[in-house]
Backbone as numpy.savetxt, mean C-alpha at the origin, in Angstrom:
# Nx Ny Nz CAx CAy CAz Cx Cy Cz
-58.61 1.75 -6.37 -57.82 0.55 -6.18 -56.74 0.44 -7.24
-57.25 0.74 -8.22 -55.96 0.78 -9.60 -55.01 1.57 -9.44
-55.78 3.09 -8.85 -54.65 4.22 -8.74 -53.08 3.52 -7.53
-53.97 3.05 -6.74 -52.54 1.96 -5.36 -51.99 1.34 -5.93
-52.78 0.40 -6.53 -52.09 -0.81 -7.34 -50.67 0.20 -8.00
-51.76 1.07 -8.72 -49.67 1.87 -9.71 -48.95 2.11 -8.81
-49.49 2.85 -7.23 -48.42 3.49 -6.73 -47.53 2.46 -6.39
-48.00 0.98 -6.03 -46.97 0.32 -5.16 -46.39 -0.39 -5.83
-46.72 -0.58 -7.42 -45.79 -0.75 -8.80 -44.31 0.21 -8.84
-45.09 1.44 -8.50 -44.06 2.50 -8.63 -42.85 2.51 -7.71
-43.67 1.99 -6.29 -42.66 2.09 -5.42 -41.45 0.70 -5.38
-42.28 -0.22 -6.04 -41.68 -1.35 -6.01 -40.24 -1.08 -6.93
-40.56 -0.32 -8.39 -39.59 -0.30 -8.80 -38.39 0.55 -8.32
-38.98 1.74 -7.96 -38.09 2.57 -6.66 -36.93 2.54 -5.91
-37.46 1.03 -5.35 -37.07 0.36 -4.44 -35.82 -0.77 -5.16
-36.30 -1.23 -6.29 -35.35 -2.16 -7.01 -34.25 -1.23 -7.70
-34.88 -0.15 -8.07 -33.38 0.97 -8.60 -32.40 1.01 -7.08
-33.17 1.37 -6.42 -32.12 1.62 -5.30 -31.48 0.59 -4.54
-31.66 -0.61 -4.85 -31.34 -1.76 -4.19 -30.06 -2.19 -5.55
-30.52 -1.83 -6.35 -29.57 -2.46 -7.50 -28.12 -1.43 -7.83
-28.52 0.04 -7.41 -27.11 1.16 -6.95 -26.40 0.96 -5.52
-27.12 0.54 -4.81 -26.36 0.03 -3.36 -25.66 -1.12 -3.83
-25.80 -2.41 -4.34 -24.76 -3.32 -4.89 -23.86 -3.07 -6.03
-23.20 -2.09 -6.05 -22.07 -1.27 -7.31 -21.16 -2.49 -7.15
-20.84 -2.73 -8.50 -19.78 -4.21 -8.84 -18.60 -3.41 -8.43
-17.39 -4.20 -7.92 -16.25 -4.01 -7.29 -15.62 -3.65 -8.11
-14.79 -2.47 -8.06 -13.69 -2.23 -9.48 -12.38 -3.48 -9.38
-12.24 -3.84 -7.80 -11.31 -4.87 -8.28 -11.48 -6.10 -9.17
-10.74 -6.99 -9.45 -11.04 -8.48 -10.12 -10.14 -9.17 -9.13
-10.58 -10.14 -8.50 -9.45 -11.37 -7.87 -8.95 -12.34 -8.89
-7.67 -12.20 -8.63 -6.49 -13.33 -9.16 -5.83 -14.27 -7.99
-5.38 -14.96 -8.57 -4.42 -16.13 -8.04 -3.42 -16.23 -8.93
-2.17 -16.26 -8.45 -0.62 -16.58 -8.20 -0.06 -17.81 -8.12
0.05 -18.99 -9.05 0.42 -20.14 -8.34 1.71 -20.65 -9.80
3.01 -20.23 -9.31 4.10 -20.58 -10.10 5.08 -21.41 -9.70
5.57 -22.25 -10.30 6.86 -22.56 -9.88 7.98 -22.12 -9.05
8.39 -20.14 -10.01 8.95 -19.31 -9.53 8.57 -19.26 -7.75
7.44 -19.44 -7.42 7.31 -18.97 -6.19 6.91 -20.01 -4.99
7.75 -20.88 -5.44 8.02 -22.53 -5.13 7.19 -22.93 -4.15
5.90 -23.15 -5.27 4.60 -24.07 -5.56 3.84 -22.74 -4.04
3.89 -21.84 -3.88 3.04 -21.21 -3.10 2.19 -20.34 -3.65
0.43 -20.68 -3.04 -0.42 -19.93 -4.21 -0.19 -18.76 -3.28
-1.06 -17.54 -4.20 -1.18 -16.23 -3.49 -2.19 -15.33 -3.90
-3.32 -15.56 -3.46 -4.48 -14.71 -3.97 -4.36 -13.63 -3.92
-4.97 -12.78 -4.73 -4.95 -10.95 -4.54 -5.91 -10.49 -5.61
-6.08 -9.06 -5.08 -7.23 -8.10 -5.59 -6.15 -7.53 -6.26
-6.53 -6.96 -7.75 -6.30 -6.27 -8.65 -7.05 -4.85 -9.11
-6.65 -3.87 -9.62 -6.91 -3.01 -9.45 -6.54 -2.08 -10.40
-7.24 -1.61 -11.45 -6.70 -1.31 -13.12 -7.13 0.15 -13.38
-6.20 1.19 -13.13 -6.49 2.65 -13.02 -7.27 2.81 -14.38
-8.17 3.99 -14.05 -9.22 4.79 -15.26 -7.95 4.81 -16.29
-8.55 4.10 -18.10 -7.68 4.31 -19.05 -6.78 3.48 -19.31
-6.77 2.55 -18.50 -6.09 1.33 -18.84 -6.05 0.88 -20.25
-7.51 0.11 -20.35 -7.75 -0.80 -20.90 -7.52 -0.07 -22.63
-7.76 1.67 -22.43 -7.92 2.65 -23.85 -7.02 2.49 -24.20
-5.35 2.74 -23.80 -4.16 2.98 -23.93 -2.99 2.07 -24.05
-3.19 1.49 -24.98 -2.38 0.07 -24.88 -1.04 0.23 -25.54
-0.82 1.74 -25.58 0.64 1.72 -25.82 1.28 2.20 -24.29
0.73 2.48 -23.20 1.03 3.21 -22.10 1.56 2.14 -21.11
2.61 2.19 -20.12 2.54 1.99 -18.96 2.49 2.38 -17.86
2.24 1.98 -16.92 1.76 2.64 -15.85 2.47 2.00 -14.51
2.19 2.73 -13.32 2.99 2.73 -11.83 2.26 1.69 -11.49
2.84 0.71 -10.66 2.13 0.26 -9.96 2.86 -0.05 -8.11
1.58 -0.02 -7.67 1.33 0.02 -6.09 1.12 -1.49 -5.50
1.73 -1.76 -4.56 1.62 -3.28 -4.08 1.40 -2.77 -2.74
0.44 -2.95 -2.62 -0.49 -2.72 -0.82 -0.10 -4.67 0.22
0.24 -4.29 0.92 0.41 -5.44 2.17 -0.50 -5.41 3.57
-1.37 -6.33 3.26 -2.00 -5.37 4.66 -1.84 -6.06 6.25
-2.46 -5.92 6.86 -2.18 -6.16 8.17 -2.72 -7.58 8.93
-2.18 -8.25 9.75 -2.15 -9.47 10.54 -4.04 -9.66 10.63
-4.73 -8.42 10.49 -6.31 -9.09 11.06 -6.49 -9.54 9.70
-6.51 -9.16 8.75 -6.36 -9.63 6.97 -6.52 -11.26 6.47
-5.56 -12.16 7.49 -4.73 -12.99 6.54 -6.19 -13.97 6.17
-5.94 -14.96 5.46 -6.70 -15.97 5.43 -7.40 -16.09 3.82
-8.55 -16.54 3.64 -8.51 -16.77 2.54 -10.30 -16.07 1.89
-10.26 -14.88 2.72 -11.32 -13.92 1.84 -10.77 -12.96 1.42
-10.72 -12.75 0.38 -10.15 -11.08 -0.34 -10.96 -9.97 0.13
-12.20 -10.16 0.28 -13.11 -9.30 0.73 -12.61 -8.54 2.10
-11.79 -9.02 2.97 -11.21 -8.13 3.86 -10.00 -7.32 3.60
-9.57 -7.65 2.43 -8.88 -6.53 1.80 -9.18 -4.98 1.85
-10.53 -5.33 1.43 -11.15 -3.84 1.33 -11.20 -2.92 2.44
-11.03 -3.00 3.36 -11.85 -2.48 4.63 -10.44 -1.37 4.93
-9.36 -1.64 4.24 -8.20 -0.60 4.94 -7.09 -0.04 3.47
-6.74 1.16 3.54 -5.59 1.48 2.49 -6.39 1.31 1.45
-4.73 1.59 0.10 -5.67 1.68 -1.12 -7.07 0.48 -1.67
-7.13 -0.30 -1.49 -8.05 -1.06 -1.83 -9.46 -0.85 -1.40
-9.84 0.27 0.12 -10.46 0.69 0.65 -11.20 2.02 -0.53
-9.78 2.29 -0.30 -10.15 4.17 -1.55 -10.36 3.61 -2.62
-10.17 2.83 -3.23 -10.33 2.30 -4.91 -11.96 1.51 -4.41
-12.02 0.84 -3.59 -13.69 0.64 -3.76 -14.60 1.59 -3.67
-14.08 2.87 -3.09 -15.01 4.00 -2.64 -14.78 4.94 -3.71
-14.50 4.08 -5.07 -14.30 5.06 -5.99 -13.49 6.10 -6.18
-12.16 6.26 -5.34 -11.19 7.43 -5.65 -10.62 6.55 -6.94
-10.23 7.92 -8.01 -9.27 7.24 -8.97 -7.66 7.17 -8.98
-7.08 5.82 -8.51 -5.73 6.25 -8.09 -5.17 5.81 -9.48
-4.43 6.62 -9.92 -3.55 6.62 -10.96 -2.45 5.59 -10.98
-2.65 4.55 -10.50 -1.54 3.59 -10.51 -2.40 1.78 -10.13
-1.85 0.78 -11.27 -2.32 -0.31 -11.46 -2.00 -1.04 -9.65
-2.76 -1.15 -8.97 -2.90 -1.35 -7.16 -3.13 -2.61 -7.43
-2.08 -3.39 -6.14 -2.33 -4.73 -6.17 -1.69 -5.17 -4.73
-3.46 -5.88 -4.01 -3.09 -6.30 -2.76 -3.39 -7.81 -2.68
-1.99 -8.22 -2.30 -1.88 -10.03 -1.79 -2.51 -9.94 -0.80
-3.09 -11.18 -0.70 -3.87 -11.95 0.96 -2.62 -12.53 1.22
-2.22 -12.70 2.53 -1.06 -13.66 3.05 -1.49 -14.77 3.79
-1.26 -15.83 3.52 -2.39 -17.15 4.32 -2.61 -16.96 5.78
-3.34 -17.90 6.16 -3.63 -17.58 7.83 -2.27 -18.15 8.45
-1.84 -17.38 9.56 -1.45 -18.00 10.17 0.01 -17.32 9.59
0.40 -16.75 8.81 1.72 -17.02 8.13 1.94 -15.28 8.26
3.47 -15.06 7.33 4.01 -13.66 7.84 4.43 -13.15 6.77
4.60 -11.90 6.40 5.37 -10.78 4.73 6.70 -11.47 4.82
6.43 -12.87 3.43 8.73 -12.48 3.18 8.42 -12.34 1.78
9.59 -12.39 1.20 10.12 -12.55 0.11 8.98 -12.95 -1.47
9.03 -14.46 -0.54 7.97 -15.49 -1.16 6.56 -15.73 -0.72
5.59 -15.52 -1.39 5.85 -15.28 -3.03 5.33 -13.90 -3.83
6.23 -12.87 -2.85 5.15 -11.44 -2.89 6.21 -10.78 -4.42
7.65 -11.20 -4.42 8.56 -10.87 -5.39 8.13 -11.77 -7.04
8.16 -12.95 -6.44 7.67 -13.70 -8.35 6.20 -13.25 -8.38
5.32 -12.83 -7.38 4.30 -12.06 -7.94 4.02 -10.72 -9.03
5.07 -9.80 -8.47 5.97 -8.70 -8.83 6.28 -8.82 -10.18
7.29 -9.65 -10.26 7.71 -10.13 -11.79 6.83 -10.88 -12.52
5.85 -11.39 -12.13 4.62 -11.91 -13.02 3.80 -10.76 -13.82
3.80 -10.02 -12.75 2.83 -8.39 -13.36 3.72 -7.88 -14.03
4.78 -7.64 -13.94 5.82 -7.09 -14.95 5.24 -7.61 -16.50
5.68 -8.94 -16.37 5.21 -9.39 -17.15 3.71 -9.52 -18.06
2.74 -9.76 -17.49 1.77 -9.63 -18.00 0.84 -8.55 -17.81
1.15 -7.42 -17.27 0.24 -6.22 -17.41 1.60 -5.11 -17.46
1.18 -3.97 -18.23 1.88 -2.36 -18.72 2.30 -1.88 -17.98
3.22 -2.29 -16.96 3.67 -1.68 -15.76 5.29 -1.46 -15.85
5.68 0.24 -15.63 6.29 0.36 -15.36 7.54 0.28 -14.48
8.31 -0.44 -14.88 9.19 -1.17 -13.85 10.08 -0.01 -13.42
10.15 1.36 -13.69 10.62 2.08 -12.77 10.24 2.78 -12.24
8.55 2.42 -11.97 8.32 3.17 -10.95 6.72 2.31 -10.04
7.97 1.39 -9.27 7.26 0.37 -8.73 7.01 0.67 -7.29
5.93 0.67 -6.64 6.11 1.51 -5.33 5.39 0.17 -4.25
5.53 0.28 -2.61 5.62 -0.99 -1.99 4.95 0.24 -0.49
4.32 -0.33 0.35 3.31 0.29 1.03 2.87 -1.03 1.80
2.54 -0.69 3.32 1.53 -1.70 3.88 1.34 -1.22 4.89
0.73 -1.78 5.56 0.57 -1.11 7.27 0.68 -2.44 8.24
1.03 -2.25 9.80 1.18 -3.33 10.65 1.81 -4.20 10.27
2.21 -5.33 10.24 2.85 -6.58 9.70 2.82 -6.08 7.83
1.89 -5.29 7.35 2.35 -5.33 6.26 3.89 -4.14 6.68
3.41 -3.30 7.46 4.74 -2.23 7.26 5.85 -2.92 7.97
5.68 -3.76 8.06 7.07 -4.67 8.40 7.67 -5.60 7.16
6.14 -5.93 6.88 6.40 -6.05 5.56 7.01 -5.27 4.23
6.89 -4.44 4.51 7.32 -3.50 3.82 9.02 -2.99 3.96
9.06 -2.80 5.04 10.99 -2.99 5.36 11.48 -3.43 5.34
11.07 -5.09 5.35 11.77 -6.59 4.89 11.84 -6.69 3.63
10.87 -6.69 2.60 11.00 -6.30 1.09 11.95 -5.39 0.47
12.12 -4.34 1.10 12.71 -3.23 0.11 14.27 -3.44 0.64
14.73 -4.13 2.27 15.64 -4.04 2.31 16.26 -5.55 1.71
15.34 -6.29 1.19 15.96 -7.83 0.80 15.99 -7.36 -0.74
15.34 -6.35 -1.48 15.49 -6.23 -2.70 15.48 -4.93 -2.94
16.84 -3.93 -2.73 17.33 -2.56 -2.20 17.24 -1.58 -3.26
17.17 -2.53 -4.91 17.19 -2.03 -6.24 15.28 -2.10 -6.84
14.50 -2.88 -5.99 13.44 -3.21 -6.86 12.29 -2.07 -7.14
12.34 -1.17 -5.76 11.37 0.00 -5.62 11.86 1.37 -6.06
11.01 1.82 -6.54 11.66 3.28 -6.36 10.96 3.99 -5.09
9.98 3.99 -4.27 9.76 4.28 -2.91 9.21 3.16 -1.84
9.07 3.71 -1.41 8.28 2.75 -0.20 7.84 3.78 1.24
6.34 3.26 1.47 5.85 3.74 2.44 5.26 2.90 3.93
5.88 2.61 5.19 5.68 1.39 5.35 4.69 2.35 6.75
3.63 2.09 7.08 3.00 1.83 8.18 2.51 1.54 9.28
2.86 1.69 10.86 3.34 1.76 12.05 3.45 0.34 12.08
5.21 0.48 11.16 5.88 -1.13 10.96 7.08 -0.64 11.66
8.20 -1.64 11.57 9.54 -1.59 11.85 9.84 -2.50 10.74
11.44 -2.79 11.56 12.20 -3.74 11.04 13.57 -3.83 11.82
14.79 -4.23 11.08 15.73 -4.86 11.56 16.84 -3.20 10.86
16.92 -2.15 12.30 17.89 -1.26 11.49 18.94 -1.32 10.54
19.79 -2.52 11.42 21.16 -2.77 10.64 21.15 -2.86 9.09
19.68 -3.28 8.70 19.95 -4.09 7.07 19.23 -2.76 6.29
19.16 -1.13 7.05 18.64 -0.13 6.33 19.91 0.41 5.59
21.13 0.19 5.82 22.57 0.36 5.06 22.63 -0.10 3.71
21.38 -0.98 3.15 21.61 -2.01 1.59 20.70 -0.67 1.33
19.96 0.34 1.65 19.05 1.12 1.16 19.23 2.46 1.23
20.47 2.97 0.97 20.88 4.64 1.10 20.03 5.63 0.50
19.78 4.64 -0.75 19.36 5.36 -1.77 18.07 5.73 -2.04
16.83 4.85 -0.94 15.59 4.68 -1.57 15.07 5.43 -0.81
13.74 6.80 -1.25 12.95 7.18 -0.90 12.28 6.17 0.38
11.94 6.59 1.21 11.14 6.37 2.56 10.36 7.38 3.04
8.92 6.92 3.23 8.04 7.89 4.05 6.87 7.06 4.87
7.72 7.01 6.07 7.06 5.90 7.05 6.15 6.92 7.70
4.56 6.30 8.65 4.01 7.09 8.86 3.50 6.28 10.72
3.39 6.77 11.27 2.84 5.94 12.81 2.14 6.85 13.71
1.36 6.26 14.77 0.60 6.93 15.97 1.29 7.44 16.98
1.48 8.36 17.62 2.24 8.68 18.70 1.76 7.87 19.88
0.37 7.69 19.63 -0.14 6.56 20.97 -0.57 5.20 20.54
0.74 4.72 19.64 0.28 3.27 19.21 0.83 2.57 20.82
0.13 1.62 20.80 0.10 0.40 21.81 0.70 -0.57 21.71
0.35 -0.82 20.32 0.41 -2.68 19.67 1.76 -2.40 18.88
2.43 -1.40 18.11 3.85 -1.14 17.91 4.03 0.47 18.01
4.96 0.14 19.02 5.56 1.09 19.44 5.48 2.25 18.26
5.57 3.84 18.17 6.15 5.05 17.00 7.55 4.72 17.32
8.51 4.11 18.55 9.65 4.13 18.24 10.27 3.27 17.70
9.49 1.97 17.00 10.03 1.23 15.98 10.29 1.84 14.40
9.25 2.90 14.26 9.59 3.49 12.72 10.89 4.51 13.04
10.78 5.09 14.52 11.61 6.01 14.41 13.46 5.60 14.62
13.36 4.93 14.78 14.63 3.65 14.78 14.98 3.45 13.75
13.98 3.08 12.53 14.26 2.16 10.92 14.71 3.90 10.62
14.28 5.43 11.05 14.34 6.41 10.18 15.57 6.80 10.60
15.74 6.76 11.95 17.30 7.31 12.21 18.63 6.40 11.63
18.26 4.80 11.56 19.17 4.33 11.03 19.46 4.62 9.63
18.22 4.57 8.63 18.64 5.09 7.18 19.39 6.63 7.22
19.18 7.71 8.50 19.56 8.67 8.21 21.26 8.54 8.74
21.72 7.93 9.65 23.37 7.26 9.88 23.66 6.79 8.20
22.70 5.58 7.94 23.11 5.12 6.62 23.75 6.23 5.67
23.13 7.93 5.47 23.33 8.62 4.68 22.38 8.95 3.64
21.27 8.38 4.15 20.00 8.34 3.49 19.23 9.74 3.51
19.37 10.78 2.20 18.62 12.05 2.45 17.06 11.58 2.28
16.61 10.72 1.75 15.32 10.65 2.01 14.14 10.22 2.66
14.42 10.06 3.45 14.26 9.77 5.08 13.23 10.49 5.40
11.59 10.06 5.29 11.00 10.94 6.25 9.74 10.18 7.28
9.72 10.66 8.44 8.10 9.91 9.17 7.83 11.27 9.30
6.41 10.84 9.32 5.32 11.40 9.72 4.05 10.77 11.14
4.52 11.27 12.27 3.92 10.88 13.44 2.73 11.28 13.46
1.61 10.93 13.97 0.33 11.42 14.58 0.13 11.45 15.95
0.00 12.59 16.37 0.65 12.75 17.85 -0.39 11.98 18.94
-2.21 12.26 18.26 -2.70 11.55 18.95 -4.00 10.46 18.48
-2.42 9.41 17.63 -3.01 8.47 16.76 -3.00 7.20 17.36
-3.96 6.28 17.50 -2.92 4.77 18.31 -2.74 4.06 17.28
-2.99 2.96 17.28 -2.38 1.76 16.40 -2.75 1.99 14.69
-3.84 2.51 14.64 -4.82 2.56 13.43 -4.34 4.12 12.72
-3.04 4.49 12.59 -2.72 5.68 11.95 -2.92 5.55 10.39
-3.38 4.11 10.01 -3.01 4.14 8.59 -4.20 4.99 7.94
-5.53 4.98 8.24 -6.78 5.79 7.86 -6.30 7.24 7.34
-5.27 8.14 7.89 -4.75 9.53 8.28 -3.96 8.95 7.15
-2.98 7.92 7.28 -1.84 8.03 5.99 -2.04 7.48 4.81
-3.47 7.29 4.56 -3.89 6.77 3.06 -4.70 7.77 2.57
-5.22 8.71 3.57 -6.03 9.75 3.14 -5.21 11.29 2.58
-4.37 10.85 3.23 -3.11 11.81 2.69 -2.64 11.96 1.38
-3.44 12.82 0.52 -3.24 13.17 -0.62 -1.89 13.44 -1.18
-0.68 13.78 -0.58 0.41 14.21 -0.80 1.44 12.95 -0.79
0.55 11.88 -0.15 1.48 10.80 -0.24 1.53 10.10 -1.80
0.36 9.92 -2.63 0.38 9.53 -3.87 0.92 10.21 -4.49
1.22 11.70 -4.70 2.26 12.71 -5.62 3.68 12.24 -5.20
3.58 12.00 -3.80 5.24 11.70 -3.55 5.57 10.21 -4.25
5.11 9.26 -4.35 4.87 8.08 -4.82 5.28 8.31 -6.78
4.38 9.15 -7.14 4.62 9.18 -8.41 5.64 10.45 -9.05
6.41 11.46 -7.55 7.85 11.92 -7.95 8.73 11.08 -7.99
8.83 10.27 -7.66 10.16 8.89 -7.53 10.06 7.96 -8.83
11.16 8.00 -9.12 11.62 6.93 -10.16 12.75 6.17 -9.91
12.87 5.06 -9.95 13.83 4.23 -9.53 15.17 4.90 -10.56
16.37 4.81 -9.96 17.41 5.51 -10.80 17.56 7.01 -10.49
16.90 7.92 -9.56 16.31 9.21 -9.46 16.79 9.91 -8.66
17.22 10.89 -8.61 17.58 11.71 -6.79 15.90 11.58 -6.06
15.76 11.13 -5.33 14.38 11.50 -4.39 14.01 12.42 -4.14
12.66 12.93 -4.26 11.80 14.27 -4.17 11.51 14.03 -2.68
11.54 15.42 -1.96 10.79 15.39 -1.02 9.21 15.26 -0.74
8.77 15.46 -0.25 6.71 15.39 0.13 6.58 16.86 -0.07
5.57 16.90 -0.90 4.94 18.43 -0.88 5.24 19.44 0.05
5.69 20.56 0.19 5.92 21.63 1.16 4.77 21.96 1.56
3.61 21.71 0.37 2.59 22.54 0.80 1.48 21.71 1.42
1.22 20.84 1.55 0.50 19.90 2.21 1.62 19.26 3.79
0.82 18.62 4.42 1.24 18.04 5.77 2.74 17.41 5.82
3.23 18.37 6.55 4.90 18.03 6.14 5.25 16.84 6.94
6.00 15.86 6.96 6.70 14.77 7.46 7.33 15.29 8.80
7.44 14.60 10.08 8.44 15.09 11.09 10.04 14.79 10.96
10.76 15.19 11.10 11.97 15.67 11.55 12.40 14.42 12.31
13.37 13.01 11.79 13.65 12.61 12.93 15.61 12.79 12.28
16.06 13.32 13.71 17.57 13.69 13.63 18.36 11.97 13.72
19.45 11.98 13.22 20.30 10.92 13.30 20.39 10.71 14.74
20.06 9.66 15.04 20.67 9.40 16.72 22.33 8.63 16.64
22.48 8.66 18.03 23.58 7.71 18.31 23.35 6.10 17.99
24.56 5.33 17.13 23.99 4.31 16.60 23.78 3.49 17.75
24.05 3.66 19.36 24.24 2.95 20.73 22.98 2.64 20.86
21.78 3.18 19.98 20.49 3.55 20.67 20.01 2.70 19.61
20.16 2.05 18.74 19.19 0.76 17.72 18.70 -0.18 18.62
């Protein structure tokens, strides 16, 4: 009877080791956003502080502003996690750059405000390199993402936007900026020929850095394929604002080819 008694001591504790490694604390920390600057609108978000941070306090570092998509909005951060970098940073990849994803309220859409005085808040209070600020989202965020970079044409040094669009005409304020949009060939819910529109217009613009990358038989949900894409974070951290633009690795999954169209066709 004593000898059971230990075993189910034993197993008990067993059981509490392994119950206590299945609940691993979140590497993010949640913040809130609530300034003047960003006229009186709060803005919750997950934070996200690359290995070596905290050692190196003469260093700065890249940082990544993730936007995520319309199922997202509302007011749990916890659905942050489930897509893009905030996904890979809970699953323990180490991304080399201080990651930071806003919640956008329910109901509401990616502008300006208050995702920019957010921007300049982190400037401010965390080691971040302001030239090499990079902007990323998928769905409404990758719309988000083309509305941002083309309302503030100087603020990024890349941007990667996610079977998003936007408004071609206003890709002319952005000649200069690295682009590497990525979409499903069998999206449903937005069209691949909305990215391929935003790519031909930057390439009229005169834009050499111009690239998508299609998934021929991806639907709506291509972003899984374009966050797992190792070659996209090297391309992210070749760009420096002020910079000629690097292309995407030769040697990893090359970007498709979209040719300048006729501007008749926006």
């Amino acid at each position: 009877m004593h000898r059971n008694y230990a075993l189910l001591l034993s197993l008990l504790a067993s059981m509490a080791c392994t119950s206590t490694s299945v609940r691993a604390e979140s590497p993010a920390t949640e913040e809130h956003f609530d300034e003047p600057a960003a006229q009186n609108q709060k803005l919750a978000y997950l934070q996200y502080l690359p290995e070596g941070y905290e050692e190196t306090k003469d260093r700065k570092w890249p940082l990544l502003v993730f936007l995520h998509g319309a199922g997202e909005r509302g007011d749990n951060l916890d659905l942050l996690k489930i897509h893009g970098p905030p996904m890979l940073a809970e699953s323990g990849k180490k991304l080399p750059f201080i990651v930071i994803a806003p919640q956008c309220p329910t109901d509401s859409w990616w502008n300006w405000e208050p995702v920019m005085p957010l921007i300049e808040h982190l400037e401010k209070t965390l080691r971040v390199d302001s030239e090499r600020i990079y902007l990323t989202g998928l769905s409404m965020g990758g719309y988000g993402t083309w509305g941002l970079a083309t309302q503030y044409p100087d603020k990024f040094a890349a941007v990667a936007p996610v079977c998003g669009g936007g408004v071609p005409y206003l890709t002319q304020r952005i000649p200069h900026l690295p682009v590497w949009a990525f979409h499903g060939g069998k999206d449903t819910a937005v069209p691949a020929s909305e990215s391929e529109r935003m790519i031909q217009a930057l390439k009229r613009a005169g834009n050499p850095h111009a690239w998508l990358t299609i998934y021929p038989e991806a639907g709506h949900n291509s972003w899984t394929e374009a966050y797992n894409t190792e070659a996209l974070y090297q391309w992210m951290l070749d760009q420096q604002r002020g910079k000629p633009g690097q292309p995407p690795s030769p040697h990893l999954k090359k970007p498709q080819p979209v040719a300048a169209a006729n501007s008749a066709k926006q």
